[in-house]
C-alpha positions in Angstrom: 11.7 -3.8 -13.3 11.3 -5.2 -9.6 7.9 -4.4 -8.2 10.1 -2.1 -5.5 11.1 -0.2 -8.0 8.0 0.1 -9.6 6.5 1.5 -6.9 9.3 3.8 -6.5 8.5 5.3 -9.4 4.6 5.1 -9.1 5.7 6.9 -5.4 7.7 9.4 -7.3 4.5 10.6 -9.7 2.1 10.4 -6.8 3.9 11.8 -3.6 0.9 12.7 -1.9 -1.1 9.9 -2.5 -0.9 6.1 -0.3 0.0 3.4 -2.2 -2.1 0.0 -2.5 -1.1 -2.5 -4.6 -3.3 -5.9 -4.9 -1.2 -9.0 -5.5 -3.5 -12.5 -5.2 -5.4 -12.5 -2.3 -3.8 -9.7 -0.5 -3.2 -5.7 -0.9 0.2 -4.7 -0.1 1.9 -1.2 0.8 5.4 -0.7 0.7 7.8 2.2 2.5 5.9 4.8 4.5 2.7 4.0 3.0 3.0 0.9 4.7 3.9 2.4 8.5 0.6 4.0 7.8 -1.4 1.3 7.3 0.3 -0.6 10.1 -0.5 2.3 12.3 -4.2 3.2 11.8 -5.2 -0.5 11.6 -2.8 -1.9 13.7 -1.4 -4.5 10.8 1.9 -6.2 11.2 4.6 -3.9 9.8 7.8 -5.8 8.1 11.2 -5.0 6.7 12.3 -6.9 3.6 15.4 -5.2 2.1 17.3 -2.2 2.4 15.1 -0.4 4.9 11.8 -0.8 3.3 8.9 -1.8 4.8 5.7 -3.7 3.8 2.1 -4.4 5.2 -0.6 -6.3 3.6 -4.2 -7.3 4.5 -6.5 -9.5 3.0 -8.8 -8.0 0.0 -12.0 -9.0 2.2 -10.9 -6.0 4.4 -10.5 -3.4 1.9 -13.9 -1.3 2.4 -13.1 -0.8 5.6 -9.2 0.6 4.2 -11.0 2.7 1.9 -13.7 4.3 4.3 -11.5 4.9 7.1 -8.6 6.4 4.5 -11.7 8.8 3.4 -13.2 9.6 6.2 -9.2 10.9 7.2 -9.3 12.6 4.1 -6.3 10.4 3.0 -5.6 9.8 -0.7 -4.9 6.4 -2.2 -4.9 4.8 -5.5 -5.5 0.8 -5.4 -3.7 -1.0 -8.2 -3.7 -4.4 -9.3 -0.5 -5.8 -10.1 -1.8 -8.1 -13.0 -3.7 -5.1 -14.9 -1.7 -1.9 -14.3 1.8 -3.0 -13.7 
């Protein structure tokens, strides 16, 4: 399974909730969690296949993600690609 579709699925489960995915270095959203992202921080937005999106930001940055995601009372689940996937 692609990692698209994996978090097409994961998406499916948890329509309410953003999306974070940590790959490496970076954490990546994917579809419409990533036009959020890109619009509350202002992160470069861009489209890979088929009309989806994806935006990623450096894992130095994420306590600042996380507090402003809370403090909008926005809920997000952060996986890790090499442990939960």
């Amino acid at each position: 399974m692609s990692l698209i579709e994996t978090v097409k699925t994961i998406k499916s489960i948890h329509i309410e909730d953003l999306i974070l995915i940590k790959i490496g270095k970076f954490i990546y959203a994917y579809g419409k969690d990533a036009c959020i992202i890109s619009y509350l921080f202002n992160y470069r937005i861009k489209l890979i296949e088929n009309n989806i999106y994806v935006c990623a930001f450096p894992n130095n940055n994420v306590n600042k993600i996380i507090a402003t995601l809370e403090q909008r009372k926005i809920n997000y689940k952060i996986l890790d690609k090499r442990r939960n996937m």
